[in-house]
N, C-alpha and C positions, 0 to 999 in steps of 0.2 A: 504494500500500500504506500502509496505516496506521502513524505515524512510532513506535508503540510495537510494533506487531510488528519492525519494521524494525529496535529499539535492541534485542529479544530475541536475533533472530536475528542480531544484528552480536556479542552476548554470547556465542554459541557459538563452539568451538575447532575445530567439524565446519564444513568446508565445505560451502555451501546454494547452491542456485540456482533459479531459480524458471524454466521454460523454455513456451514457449505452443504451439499444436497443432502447429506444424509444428518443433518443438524446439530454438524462437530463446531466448534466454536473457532475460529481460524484467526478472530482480532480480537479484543475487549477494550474499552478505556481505562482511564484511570479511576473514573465514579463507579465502576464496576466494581475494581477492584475492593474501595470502600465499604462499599456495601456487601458485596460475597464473598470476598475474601479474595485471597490467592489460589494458585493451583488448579483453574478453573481450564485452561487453556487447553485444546486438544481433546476435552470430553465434551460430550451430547450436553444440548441443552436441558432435557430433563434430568439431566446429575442434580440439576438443584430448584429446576422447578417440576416438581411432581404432579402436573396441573393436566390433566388428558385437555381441557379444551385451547389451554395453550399450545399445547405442541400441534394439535389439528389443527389450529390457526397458522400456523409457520410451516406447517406441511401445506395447507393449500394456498400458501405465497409460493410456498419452493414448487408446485403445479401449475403455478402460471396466474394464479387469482389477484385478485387487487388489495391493496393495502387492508390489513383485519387489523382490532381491535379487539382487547381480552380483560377487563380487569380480576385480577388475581392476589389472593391475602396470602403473603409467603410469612415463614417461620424466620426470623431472623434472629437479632437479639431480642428485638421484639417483635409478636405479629406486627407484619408492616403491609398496607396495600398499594399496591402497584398499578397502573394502566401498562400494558404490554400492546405496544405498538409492531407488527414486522410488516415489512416493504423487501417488495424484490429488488433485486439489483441488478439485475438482466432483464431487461423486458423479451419476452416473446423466446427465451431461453429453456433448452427439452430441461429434464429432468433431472440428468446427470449434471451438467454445466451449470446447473442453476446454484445462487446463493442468496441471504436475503439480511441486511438490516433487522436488528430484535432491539427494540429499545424497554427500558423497563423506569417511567416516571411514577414518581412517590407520591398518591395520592391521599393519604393516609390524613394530612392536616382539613383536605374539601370532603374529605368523607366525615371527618370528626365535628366539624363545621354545620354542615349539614342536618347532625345529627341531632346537635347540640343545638339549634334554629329548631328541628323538629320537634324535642320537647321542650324546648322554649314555650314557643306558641302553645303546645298540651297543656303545660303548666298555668300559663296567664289565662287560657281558656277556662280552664280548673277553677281558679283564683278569680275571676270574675263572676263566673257563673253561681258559686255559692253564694254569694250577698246579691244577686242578680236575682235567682229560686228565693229569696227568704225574701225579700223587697215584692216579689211578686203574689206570694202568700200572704203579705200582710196588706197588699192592695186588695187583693178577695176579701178577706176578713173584713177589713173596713167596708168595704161595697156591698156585705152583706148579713152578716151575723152581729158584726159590733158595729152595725153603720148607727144605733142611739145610743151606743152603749159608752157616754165619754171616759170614763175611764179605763177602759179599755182604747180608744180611741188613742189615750193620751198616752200608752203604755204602747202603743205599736207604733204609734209616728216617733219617740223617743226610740226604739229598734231600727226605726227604718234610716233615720237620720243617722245612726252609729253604723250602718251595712253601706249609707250612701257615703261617708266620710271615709269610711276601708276603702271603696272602689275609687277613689279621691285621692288619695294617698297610693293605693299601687301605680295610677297612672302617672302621677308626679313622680312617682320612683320610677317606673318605666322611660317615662321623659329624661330624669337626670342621667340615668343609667345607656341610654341611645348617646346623648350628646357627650359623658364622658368617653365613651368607646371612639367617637367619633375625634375627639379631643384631644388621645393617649399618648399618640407620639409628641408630642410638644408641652415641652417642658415647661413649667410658669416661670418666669424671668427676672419677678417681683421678689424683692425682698422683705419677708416679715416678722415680726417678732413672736413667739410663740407665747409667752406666759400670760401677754394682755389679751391675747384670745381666748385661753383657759379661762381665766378670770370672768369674763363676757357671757363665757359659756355657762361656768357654775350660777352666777346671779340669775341669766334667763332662766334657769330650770328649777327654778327656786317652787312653780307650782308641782312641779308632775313630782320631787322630793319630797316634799309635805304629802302628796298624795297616797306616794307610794312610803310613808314612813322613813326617808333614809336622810341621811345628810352627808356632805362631802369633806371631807380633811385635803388641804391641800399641802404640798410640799415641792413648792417651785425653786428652782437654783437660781441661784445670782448671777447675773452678767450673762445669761445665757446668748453664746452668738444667733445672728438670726438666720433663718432659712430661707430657698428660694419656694415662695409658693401664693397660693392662691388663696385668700382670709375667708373666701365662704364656701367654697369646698375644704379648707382646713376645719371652718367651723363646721359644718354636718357632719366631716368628721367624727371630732371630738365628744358633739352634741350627743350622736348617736351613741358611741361606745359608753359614755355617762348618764345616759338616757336607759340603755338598759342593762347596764348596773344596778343603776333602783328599780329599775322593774323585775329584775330575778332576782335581787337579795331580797334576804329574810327581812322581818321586818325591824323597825329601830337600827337595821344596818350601817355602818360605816364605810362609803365609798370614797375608797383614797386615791388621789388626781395629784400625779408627782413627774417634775419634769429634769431632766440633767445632762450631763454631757454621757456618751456615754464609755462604761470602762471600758470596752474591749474595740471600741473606735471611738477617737476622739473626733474624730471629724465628722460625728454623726450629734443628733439632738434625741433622747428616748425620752418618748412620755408615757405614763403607766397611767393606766385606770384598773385600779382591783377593787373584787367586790367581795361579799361576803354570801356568795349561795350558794347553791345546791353540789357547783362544782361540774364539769364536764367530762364523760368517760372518755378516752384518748381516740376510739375510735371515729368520734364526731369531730374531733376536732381538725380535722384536715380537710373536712366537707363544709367546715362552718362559713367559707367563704363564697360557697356556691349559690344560685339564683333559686330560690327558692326554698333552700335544705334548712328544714325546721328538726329541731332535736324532739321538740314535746309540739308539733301542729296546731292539737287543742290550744293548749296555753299560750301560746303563741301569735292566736288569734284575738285570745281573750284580752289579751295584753295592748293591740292592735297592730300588730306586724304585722307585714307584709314580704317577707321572708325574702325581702332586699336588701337591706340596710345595709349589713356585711359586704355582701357583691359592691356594693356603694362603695363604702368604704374601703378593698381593695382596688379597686380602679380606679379610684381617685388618688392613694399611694403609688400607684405602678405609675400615673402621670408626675406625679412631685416625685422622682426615683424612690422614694422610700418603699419600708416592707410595716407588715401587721404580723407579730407574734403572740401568739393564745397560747400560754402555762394553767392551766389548771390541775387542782386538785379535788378528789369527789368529797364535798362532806364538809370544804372547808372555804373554798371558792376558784375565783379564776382572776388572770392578769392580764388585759390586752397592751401589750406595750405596742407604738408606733414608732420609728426609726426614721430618720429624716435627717438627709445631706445638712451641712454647715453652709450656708453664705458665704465664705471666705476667697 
C-alpha cells in the first residue's frame, strides 16, 4: 500500500482494516490496533469478531454487493458498540481478486445518548402525569360530589395548588437543566467571593429552617480567595444542598455550612454542608447525581422534589470546573462538600 494512504488512514480515530477474499486481514491502522490489540495481522476477520451477520456482510462486498452496514456490540475491555462499515475495493472484481475496506466506528457514546433521551422523556412523562391524574380527580370531585361541599372544596383546591406548584417546579428544573447542558462548555469568567453568598443563602432560608425545625452553624475561613463563577447558579447551588439538609434531618437538627481552602489542594475552595439524618447507604450514592434517582420517591415527593436538584447541581459544577462529593454515614448523617478552582 502506498506509504501516504497508509499515514491517512493511521490519521483516523475509526478503526480500518483492509481484509483479502477469503477475509484474512492484509492492512490494519493504528486505531485498530488501540482498540484490539496487537497480533491481529494475517488472521480472518472473525478471530475477533464473532458476529455471523458481520462476516455475511463482508462476504457479500467481497461478491460484488455495494457498500453494507452492521452494527455490532463487541466484548472489549468493555462491551463497546460498533457500526461496521465494508466497501469493496475493486469494483466489478471475481471473487478471488476481490478485497474490501472493514471499518469499525465506536458508537457506543449515540447509542448511550439515545438511550439516556429515551428514559429521559419516560421519566418526565412519569413525573408529570402523577400531579396531572391527581389535578384531574380532584376537578371531578369538585364538578360533582363536593361541588356544595366547601370544605371539602377548600381541602382539594389546597391539593390541587400543591400538584400545580410540583409541575411548576419540575418544568423550571427542566428549563435550568436544558440551558445548563447547553451552557457547559464555557466556563464563567467572573470572579466571586464565596462566603457572602453563603451568608445570603442561610438568611433566605431562614423560612423552610423554622419549618423544617433545623438551624444552621456556620464556619467560614478568613480571606478566603475568590473563585471564577456564576452568583446564581452558585446560589441554587448552595440553596439547594442546605435546603435539603433541613429537609432530611431529624428534627431540632444542626446543619453545619463551612467553607476553606482546601488541605489536599490549595488551589481549590471546599464548602461542606453536613447534616444530621438518616444517613445514605453507599450504594445510592453514586446515582444521587442522576435525573430523576430518588433514594425514598415517597418522601421525596412529600418533601416537594423533583428529583432534579442534584443533576442541577452537578452541571452547574462541571461548568465552574469544580466537582460534588457525598460522604455519608447511615445513622448519623451525610456531607456534601463542593470543590471549586481559586481565582488566582
Amino acid at each position: 500500500m502506498d506509504s501516504e494512504i497508509e499515514s491517512i488512514l493511521d490519521a483516523l480515530s475509526v478503526a480500518v482494516f483492509i481484509v483479502d477474499a477469503d477475509q484474512t486481514i492484509t492492512y490494519r491502522n493504528s486505531a485498530s490496533v488501540s482498540l484490539f490489540g496487537t497480533g491481529l495481522r494475517n488472521k480472518k476477520l472473525s478471530h475477533f469478531v464473532p458476529n455471523k451477520r458481520c462476516i455475511r456482510a463482508v462476504d457479500d462486498v467481497l461478491d460484488g454487493a455495494d457498500r453494507q452496514s452492521v452494527d455490532v456490540r463487541l466484548q472489549l475491555v468493555v462491551p463497546t458498540s460498533f457500526r461496521m462499515t465494508a466497501v469493496s475495493l475493486q469494483k466489478n472484481a471475481t471473487r478471488d481478486g476481490a478485497s474490501a475496506v472493514v471499518s469499525f466506528e465506536d458508537v457506543s457514546h449515540i447509542l448511550e445518548a439515545e438511550q439516556m433521551r429515551t428514559d429521559f422523556v419516560a421519566n418526565v412523562s412519569h413525573e408529570l402525569r402523577s400531579p396531572l391524574t391527581a389535578l384531574y380527580g380532584f376537578i371531578e370531585t369538585l364538578q360533582g360530589p363536593a361541588r356544595s361541599d366547601q370544605q371539602a372544596s377548600d381541602r382539594f383546591l389546597q391539593l390541587m395548588e400543591r400538584e400545580a406548584a410540583r409541575m411548576a417546579r419540575l418544568i423550571d428544573d427542566l428549563l435550568s437543566l436544558s440551558k445548563l447542558q447547553s451552557e457547559e462548555r464555557y466556563a464563567p469568567t467572573e470572579k466571586v467571593t464565596i462566603n457572602p453568598i453563603l451568608e445570603r443563602i442561610v438568611a433566605s432560608l431562614e423560612p423552610i429552617l423554622m419549618k423544617e425545625q433545623a438551624t444552621v452553624a456556620t464556619d467560614f475561613g478568613a480571606d478566603l480567595p475568590d473563585v471564577f463563577g456564576n452568583v446564581d447558579e452558585l446560589t441554587q447551588v448552595f440553596a439547594n444542598l442546605i435546603e435539603n439538609a433541613a429537609k432530611y434531618s431529624r428534627p431540632d437538627a444542626v446543619i453545619r455550612v463551612a467553607s476553606r481552602i482546601d488541605d489536599k489542594e490549595p488551589e481549590m475552595v471546599r464548602i461542606t454542608v453536613t447534616d444530621q439524618g438518616d444517613g445514605i447507604a453507599p450504594k445510592h450514592i453514586a446515582r444521587l447525581t442522576e435525573r430523576f434517582y430518588r433514594i425514598d420517591k415517597g418522601r421525596s415527593r412529600d418533601k416537594g422534589g423533583t428529583g432534579l436538584g442534584l443533576a442541577i447541581v452537578k452541571h452547574i459544577l462541571m461548568r465552574h470546573r469544580g466537582r460534588l462529593q457525598i460522604d455519608s454515614e447511615q445513622g448519623t448523617g451525610s456531607t456534601f462538600s463542593v470543590v471549586l478552582p481559586c481565582a488566582r
